[in-house]
PAMARTI-354483 format. One line per 3 residues: number of its first residue (from 1); their letters; for each residue x, y, z of C-alpha. Coordinates in pm, whole numbers. Example, Ala and Ser with C-alpha at 12.3 -4.5 7.8 and 13.67 -1.06 7.14 Angstrom:
2
1	as	1230:-450:780 | 1367:-106:714
***
This chain:
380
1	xxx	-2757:14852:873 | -2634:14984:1196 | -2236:15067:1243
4	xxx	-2071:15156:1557 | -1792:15292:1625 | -1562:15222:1951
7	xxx	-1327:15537:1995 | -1075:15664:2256 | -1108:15971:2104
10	xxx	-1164:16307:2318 | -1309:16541:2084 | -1285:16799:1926
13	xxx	-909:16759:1808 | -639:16847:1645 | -517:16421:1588
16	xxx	-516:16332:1231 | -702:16032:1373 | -940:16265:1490
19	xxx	-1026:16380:1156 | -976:16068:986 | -1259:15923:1223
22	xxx	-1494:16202:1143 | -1479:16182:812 | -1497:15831:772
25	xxx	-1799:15897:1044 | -1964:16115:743 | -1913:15885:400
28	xxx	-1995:15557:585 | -2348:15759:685 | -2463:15723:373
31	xxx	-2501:15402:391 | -2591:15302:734 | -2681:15425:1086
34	xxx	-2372:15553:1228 | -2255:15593:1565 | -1915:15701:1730
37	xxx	-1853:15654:2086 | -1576:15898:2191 | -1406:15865:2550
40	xxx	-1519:16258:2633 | -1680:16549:2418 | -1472:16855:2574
43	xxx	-1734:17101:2422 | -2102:17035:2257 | -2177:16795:1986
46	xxx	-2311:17108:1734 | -1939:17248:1809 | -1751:16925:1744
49	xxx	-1942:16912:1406 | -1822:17263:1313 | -1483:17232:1436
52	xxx	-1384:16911:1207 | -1605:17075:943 | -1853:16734:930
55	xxx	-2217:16727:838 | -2417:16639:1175 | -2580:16328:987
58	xxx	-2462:16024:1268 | -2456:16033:1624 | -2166:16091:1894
61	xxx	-2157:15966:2245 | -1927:15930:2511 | -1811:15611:2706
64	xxx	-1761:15793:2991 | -1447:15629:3026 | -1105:15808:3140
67	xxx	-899:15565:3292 | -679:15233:3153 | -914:15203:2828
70	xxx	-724:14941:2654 | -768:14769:2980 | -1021:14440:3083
73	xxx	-1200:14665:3302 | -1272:14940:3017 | -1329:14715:2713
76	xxx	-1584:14567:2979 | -1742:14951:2958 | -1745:14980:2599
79	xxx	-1902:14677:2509 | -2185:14770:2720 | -2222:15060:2612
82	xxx	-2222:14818:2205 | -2444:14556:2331 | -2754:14841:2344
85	xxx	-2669:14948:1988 | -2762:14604:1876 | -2477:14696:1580
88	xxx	-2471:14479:1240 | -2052:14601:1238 | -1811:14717:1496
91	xxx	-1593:14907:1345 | -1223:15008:1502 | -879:15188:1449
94	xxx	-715:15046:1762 | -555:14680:1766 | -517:14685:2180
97	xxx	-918:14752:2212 | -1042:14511:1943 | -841:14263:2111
100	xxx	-990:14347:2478 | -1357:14376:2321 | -1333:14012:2178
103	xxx	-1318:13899:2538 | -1689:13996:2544 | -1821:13964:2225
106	xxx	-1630:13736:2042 | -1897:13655:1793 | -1949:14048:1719
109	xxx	-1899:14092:1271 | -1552:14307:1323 | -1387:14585:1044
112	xxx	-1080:14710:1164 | -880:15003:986 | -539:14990:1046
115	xxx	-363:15288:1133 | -6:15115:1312 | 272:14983:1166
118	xxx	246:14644:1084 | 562:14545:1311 | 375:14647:1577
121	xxx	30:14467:1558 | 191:14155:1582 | 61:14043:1944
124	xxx	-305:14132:1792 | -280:13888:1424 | -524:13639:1599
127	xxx	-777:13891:1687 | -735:14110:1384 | -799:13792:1156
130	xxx	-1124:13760:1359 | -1236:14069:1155 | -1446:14060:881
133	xxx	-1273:14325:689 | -898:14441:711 | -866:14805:587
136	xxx	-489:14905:486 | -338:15288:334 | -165:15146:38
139	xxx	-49:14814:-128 | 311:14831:72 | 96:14816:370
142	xxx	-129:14502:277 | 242:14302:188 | 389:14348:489
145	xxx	19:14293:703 | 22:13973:522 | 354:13913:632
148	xxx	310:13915:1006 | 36:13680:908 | -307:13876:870
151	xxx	-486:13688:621 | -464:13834:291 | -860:13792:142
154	xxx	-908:13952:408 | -744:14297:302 | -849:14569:149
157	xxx	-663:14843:-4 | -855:15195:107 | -633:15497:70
160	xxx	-719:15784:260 | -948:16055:107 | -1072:16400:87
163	xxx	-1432:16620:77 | -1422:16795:-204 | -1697:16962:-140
166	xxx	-1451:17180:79 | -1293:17248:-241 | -1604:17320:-456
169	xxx	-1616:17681:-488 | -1310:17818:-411 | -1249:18232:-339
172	xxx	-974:18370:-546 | -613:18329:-443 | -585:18724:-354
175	xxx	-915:18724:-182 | -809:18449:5 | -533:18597:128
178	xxx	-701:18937:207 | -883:18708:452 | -600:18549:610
181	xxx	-391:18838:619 | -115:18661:416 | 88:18940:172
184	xxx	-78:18981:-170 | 291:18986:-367 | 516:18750:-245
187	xxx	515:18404:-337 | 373:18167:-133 | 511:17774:-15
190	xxx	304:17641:210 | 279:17353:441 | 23:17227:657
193	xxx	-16:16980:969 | 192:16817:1225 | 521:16862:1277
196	xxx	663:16527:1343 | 991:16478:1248 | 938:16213:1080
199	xxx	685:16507:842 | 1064:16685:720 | 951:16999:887
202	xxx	1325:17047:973 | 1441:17022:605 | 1139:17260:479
205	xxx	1313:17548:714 | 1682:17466:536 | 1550:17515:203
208	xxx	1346:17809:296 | 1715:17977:368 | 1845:17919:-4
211	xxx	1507:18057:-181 | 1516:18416:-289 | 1341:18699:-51
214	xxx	1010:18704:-306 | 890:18383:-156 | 798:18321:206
217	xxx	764:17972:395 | 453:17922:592 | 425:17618:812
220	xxx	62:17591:973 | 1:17370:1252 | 176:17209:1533
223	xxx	211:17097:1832 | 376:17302:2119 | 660:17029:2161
226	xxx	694:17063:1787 | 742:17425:1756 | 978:17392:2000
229	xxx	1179:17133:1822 | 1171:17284:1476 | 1237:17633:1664
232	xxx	1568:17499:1822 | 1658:17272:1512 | 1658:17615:1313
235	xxx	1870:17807:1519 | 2165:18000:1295 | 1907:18022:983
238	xxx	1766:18263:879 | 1425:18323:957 | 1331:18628:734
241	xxx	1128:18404:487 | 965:18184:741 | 641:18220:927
244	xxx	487:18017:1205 | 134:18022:1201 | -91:17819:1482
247	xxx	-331:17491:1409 | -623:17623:1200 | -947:17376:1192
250	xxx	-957:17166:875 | -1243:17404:741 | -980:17725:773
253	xxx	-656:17497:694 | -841:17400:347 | -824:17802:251
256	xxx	-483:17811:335 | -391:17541:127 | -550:17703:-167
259	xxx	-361:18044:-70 | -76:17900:-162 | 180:17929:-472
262	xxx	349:17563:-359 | 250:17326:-156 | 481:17089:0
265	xxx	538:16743:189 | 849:16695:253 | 845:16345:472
268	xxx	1193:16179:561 | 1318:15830:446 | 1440:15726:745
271	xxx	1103:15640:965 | 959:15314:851 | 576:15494:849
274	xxx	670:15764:662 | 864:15531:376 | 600:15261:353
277	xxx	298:15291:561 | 178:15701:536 | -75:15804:331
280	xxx	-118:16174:511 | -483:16332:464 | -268:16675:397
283	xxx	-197:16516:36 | -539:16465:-61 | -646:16815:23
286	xxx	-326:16947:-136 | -459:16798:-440 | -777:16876:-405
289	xxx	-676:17273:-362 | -511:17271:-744 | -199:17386:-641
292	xxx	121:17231:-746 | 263:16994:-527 | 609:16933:-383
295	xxx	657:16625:-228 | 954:16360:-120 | 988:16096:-329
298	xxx	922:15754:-111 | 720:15453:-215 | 429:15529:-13
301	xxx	413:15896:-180 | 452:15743:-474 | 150:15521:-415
304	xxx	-48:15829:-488 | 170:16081:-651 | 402:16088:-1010
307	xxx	574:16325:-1212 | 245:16386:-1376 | 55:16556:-1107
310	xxx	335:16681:-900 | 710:16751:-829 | 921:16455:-678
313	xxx	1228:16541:-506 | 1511:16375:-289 | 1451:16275:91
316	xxx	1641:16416:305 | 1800:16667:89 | 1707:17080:139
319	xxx	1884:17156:-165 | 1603:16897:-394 | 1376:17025:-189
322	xxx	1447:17396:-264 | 1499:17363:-661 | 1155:17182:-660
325	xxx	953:17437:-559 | 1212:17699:-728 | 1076:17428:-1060
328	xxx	763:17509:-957 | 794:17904:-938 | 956:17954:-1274
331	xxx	749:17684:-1529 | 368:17882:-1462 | 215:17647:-1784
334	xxx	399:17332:-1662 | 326:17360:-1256 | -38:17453:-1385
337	xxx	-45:17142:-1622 | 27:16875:-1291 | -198:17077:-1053
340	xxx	-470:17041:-1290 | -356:16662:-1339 | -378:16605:-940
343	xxx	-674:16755:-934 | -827:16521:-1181 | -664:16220:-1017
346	xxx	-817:16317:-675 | -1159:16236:-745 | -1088:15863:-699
349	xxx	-952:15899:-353 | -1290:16089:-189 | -1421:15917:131
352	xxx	-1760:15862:-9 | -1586:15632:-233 | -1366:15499:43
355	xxx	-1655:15411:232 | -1836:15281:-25 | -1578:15015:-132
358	xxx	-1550:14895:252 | -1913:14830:273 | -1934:14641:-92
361	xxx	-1613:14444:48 | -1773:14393:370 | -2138:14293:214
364	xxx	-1917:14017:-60 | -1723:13834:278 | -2034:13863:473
367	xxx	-2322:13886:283 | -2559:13900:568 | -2453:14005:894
370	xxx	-2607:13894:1184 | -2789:14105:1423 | -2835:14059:1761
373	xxx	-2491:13907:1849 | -2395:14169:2079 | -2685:14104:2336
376	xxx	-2606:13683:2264 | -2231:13763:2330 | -2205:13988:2634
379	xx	-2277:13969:2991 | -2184:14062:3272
***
């Protein structure tokens, strides 16, 4: 079985989709060929690999392609780049190209991973129900996909995942920090990422004010618009407890997690993504690191997390959002109790096992894919 995948992607990168298509790249290798076409490579493959912390066990290769991409012209450069991989599955995060890529090779046996927000893919319900498979983040996403009229057998539920063989064999906590240079005595809350606002990055630096000078706020990641925003939403705080540290590769953002005394996501109620649709890759690892977890309590957290493996607090709210991790700090035997829980329930959500249910869901709909439609479908 061959699977290619159609990318705009320039890597390496610090987009979530980035990763997310890496690592997907990875599991879905162990069962088939894989290959990712990217738009550019900005360094070498061996340093892409190392950068997203991947195995080098599929290929990577580069359209070429630069301008208008979700454009006639270059889904007409894409698919011929396809028809020479002779693929038995196309497989796509991008609505706008799987719709432009169908005007070539209509007959090609689709999977498409949906990463927008249903309200938003609504031009593209013809071509997504062309697909073979439909893969959603959560159950809240497959209702309202089958709303807008994607066909529901068609859907399957794969929430996002983790390695954990980043997580194997992990260095103490103090040696850790001896290697980041974070302070051996203080207590640590960490978070980790973007810092969208729809992420709560804003409310993270209000409750930082109202914890007590033993613990220290460290927000990793960002971009530069982003530290700007967060930078000028915190003016008149104070900033004694908080620390700004740059975007660390997943391989190096992994130890920080597990550095950490808290770890927090502290998403906002008010973006429709964020309430229904997330499920951020962040959580997984935060799970996966065995440290108790802070998080906002919205239905699509909730999809993953309980009051079993972590600590639920108000949207919205600094104050919740301060006496959760202040929960955390003060119960050792209870915080220890649901990271140990998490870390148990974390084991389903790996993307070996991601991959594998797409490809048993793919194999029961279409239980033997054609080969060769790519050179019967396009021409020039």
């Amino acid at each position: 079985m061959k699977i290619v995948l159609p990318s705009l992607l320039v890597l390496p990168s610090r987009l979530a989709t980035s990763q997310y298509a890496m690592w997907m790249c990875e599991a879905l290798s162990r069962h088939a060929q894989v290959i990712l076409y990217v738009q550019k490579l900005s360094d070498t493959v061996d340093k892409v690999f190392e950068y997203h912390g991947v195995r080098p066990c599929f290929e990577i290769r580069e359209t070429g392609l630069m301008w208008k991409p979700r454009s006639f012209w270059g889904a007409r450069r894409i698919a011929s780049c396809l028809t020479k991989e002779n693929p038995s599955y196309v497989y796509l995060f991008d609505a706008p190209l799987l719709r432009y890529l169908r005007l070539f090779a209509s007959r090609w046996n689709y999977i498409y991973d949906a990463e927008a927000m249903p309200a938003t893919l609504l031009p593209y319900v013809r071509h997504i129900n062309a697909a073979k498979a439909v893969i959603c983040h959560n159950r809240l996403f497959k209702k309202d996909l089958a709303k807008i009229g994607i066909e529901s057998e068609k859907i399957l539920i794969g929430q996002m995942g983790v390695n954990l063989e980043h997580f194997a064999a992990p260095a103490s906590k103090e040696a850790l920090r001896r290697q980041l240079n974070l302070p051996l005595t203080k207590k640590i809350v960490m978070y980790t990422g973007h810092f969208y606002e729809w992420k709560g990055t804003e409310i993270l630096l209000q409750a930082a004010s109202s914890l007590d000078s033993d613990t220290e706020v460290y927000l990793v990641g960002g971009k530069e618009a982003d530290i700007k925003r967060i930078c000028e939403s915190g003016k008149g705080l104070s900033w004694t407890n908080i620390k700004m540290i740059p975007f660390q590769p997943p391989a190096l953002a992994s130890k920080y997690q597990q550095a950490a005394d808290v770890l927090v996501v502290p998403n906002i109620s008010s973006s429709e993504d964020s309430n229904y649709y997330t499920s951020p890759l962040k959580l997984f690892q935060y799970m996966a690191a065995g440290r108790p977890i802070v998080a906002s309590d919205l239905p699509s957290i909730r999809t993953i997390l309980n009051s079993e493996n972590a600590y639920l607090v108000s949207p919205d709210n600094p104050q919740t959002l301060a006496q959760g991790i202040r929960d955390v700090l003060s119960d050792h035997q209870e915080s220890a109790r649901r990271a140990e829980r998490a870390q148990e329930d974390v084991k389903q959500y790996t993307w070996e096992k991601r991959a594998e249910s797409i490809i048993d869901f793919v194999a029961e709909k279409n239980p033997k894919p054609k080969e060769g439609l790519a050179s019967e479908a396009f021409s020039y």
